[in-house]
C-alpha positions as CSV (number, residue, x, y, z in Angstrom):
1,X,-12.9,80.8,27.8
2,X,-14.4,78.0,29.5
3,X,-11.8,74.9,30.0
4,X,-14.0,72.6,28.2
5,X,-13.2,74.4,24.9
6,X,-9.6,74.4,25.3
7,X,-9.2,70.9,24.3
8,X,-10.1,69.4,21.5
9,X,-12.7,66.3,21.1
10,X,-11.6,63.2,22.1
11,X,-9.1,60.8,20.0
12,X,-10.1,58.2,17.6
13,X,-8.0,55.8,18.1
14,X,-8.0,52.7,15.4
15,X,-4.4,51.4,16.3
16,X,-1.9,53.3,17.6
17,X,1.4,54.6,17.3
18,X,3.6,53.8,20.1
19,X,5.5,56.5,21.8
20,X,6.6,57.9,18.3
21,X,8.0,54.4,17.6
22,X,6.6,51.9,15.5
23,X,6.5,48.9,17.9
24,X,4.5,46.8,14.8
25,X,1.4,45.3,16.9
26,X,-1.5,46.5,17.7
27,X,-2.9,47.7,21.1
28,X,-5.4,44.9,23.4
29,X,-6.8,45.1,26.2
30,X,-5.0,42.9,28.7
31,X,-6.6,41.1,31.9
32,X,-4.8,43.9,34.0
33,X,-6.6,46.8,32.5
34,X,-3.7,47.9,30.7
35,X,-2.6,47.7,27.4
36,X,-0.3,44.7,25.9
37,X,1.0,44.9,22.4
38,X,-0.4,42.3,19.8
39,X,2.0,41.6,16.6
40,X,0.9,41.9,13.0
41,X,-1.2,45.2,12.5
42,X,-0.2,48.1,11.4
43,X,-0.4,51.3,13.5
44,X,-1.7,54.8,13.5
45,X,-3.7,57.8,15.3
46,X,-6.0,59.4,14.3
47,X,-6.7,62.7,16.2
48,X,-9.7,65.0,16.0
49,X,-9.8,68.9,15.6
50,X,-8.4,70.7,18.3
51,X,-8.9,74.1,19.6
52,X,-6.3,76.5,21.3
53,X,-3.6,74.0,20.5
54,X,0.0,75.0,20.0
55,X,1.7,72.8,16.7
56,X,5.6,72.5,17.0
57,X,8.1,69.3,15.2
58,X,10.2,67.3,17.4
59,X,11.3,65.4,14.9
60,X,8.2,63.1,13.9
61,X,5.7,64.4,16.6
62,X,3.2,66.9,16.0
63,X,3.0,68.1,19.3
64,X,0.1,69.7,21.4
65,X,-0.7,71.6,24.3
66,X,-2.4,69.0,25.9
67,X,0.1,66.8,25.2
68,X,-1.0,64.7,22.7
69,X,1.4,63.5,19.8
70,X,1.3,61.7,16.2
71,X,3.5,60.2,14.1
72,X,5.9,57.7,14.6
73,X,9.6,55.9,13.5
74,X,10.6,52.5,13.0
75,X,12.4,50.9,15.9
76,X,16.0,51.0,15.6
77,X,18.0,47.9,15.8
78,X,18.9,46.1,19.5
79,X,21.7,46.3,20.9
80,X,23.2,45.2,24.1
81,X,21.8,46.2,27.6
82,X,23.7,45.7,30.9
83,X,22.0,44.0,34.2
84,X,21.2,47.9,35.7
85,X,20.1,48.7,32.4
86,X,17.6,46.1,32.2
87,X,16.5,46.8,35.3
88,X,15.7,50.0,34.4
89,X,13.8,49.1,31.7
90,X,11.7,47.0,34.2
91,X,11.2,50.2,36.4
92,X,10.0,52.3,33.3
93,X,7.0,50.0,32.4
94,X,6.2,50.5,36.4
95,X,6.4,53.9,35.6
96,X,4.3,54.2,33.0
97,X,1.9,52.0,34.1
98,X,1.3,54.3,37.3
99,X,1.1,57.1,35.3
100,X,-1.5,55.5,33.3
101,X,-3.8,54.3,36.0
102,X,-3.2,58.1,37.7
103,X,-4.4,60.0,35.1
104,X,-7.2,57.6,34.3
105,X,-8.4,57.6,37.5
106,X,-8.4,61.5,37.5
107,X,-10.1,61.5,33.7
108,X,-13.0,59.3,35.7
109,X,-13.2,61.6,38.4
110,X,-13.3,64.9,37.1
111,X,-14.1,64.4,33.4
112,X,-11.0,66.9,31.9
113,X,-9.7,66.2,28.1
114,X,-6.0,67.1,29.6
115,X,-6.0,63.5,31.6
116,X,-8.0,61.6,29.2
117,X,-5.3,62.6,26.1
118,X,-2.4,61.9,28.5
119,X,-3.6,58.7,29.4
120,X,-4.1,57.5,26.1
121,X,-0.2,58.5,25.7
122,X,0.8,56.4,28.6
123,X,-1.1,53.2,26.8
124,X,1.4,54.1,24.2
125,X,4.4,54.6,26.4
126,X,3.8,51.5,28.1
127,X,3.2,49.6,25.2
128,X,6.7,50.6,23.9
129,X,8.6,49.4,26.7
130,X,6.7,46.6,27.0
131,X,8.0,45.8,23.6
132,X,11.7,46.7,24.9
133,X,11.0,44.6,27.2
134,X,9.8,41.5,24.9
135,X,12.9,42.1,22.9
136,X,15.2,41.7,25.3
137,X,13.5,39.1,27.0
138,X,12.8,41.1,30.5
139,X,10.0,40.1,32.8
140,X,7.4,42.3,32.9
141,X,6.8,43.7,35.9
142,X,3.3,45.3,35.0
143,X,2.0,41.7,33.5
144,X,-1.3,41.0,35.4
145,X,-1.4,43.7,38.0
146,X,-4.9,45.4,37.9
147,X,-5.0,49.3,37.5
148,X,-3.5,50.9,40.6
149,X,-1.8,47.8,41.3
150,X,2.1,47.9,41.2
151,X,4.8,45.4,42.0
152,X,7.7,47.4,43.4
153,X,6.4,48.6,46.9
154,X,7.7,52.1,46.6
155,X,5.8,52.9,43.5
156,X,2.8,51.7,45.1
157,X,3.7,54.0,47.6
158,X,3.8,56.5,45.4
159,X,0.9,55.8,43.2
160,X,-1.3,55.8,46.5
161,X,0.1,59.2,47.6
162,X,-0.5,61.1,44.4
163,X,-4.1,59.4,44.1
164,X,-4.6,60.6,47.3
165,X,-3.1,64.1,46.8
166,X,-5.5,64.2,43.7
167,X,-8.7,63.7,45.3
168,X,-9.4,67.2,46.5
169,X,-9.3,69.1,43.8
170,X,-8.6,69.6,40.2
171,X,-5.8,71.7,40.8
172,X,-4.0,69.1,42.9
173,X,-4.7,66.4,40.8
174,X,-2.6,68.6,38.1
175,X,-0.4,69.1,40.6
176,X,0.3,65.6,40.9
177,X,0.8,64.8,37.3
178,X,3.3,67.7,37.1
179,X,5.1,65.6,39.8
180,X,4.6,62.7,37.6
181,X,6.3,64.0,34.7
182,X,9.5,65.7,36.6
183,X,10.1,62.6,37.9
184,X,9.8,60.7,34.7
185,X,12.3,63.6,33.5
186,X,14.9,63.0,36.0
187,X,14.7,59.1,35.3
188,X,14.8,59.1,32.1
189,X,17.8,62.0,31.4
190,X,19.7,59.7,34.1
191,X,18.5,56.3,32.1
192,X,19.9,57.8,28.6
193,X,23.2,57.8,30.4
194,X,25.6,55.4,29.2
195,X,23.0,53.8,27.4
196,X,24.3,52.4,23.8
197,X,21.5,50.1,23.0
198,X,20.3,52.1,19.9
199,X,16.2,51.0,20.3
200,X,16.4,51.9,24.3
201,X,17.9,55.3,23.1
202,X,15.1,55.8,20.7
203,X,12.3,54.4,22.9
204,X,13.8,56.7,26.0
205,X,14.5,59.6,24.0
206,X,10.8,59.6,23.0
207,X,9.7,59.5,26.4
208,X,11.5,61.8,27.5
209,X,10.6,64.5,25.2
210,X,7.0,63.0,25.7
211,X,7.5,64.0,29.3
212,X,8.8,67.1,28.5
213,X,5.1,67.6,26.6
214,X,3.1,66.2,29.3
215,X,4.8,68.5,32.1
216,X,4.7,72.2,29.9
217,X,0.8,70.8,29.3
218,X,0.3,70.5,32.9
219,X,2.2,73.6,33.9
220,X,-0.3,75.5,31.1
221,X,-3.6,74.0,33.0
222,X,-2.5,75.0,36.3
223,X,-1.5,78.8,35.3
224,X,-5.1,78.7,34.1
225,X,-6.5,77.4,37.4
C-alpha cells in the first residue's frame, strides 16, 4: 500500500479544539507564525475520512494512528501553581512551539500527512498552554519569536539539531519526532508531579496522552519505512 493512502485527507479546520480542552477562543494567526488564542468563538474540528486509521476512547479523544484527535472538555477550575511550577508551564509552550515549527518544517519538505496532522495538534497544544499561561498571568516565552526561533538557548539547540538530523531523509525526520515525543513524555510524567492546580492537571494530562499518540504514530511510520 502506498504511504500516501495511509492517511486520510487533510483536516478542515473551522475553529479548533484545544488539546482536548475547551480553551473558549478561537485560533489566529500571530506575527510569529504561530498560533495565539482569540476569546469569544466557539471551538471544534472537523476531520475528513480517513483510511487505515485505528479508533480507540481516551476519555473524550477519538484517537488515530496518525495521531490526530477530536473532542474536547471544559477547562477545569485554577488553582494555585508554585514558582517551579510556573516555570514549567513557561518551558511547555517552548516545547510545543518547537515541536510545531519541526514538524512543519518536515510537512514542507517532504509533503507527508503524518507531520501535517501533528502539526496542526501542536497549534492546539500550544494554544492550550498559552491559555494556562494567560490565566495565571505567566510571560510567554513563545510571544513574537518567528518559526524556528526559541528563547531558552538550549531548545534552540535542540530544535536546530533535530532540524538538522531531519534533513536527510524521511526516516530520520521520523526519527526525530519520535525523539520529540519521549521527551515531551518524560517532561510531562515529571511535570504532573506534585502538581494540584486542577486546569494544569487537565491541560498536562492531555498532553501527555497526546504524546503518547504522537510517539506510537511515529513508531507505526518508521516500522513501515
Amino acid at each position: 500500500m502506498k504511504r500516501n493512502t495511509k492517511i486520510a485527507t487533510a483536516v478542515t479546520v473551522g475553529v479548533l479544539a484545544i488539546g482536548g480542552v475547551l480553551t473558549g477562543g478561537a485560533v489566529a494567526a500571530g506575527t510569529d507564525s504561530t498560533p495565539t488564542p482569540e476569546t469569544g468563538v466557539h471551538q471544534q474540528m472537523m476531520t475528513g475520512r480517513q483510511h487505515h486509521a485505528e479508533d480507540y476512547r481516551e476519555g473524550t479523544h477519538d484517537t488515530r494512528r496518525d495521531g490526530s484527535c477530536t473532542g474536547y472538555t471544559a477547562l477545569a477550575p485554577q488553582g494555585t501553581l508554585t514558582a517551579d511550577q510556573k516555570a514549567t508551564l513557561a518551558d511547555m509552550a517552548e516545547e510545543e512551539k518547537l515541536a510545531h515549527d519541526l514538524y512543519t518544517a518536515f510537512a514542507e519538505r517532504y509533503g507527508v500527512r503524518i507531520f501535517e496532522r501533528i502539526a496542526a495538534a501542536e497549534t492546539q497544544h500550544l494554544t492550550a498552554v498559552r491559555t494556562l499561561l494567560d490565566r495565571y498571568d505567566i510571560s510567554d516565552p513563545t510571544a513574537g519569536r518567528s518559526a524556528g526561533e526559541f528563547t531558552d538557548p538550549a531548545v534552540q539547540a535542540t530544535y536546530d539539531r533535530l532540524l538538522k538530523q531531519g534533513e536527510d531523509s524521511l526516516s530520520d525526520a521520523l526519527a526525530a519526532g519520535r525523539t520529540v515525543e519521549t521527551d515531551d513524555i518524560a517532561a510531562l510524567n515529571k511535570a504532573l508531579s506534585g502538581l494540584t492546580a486542577p486546569d494544569a492537571r487537565q491541560v498536562y494530562t492531555n498532553l501527555l496522552a497526546a504524546s503518547e499518540r504522537h510517539q506510537a504514530a511515529f513508531e507505526h511510520w518508521i516500522a513501515a519505512e
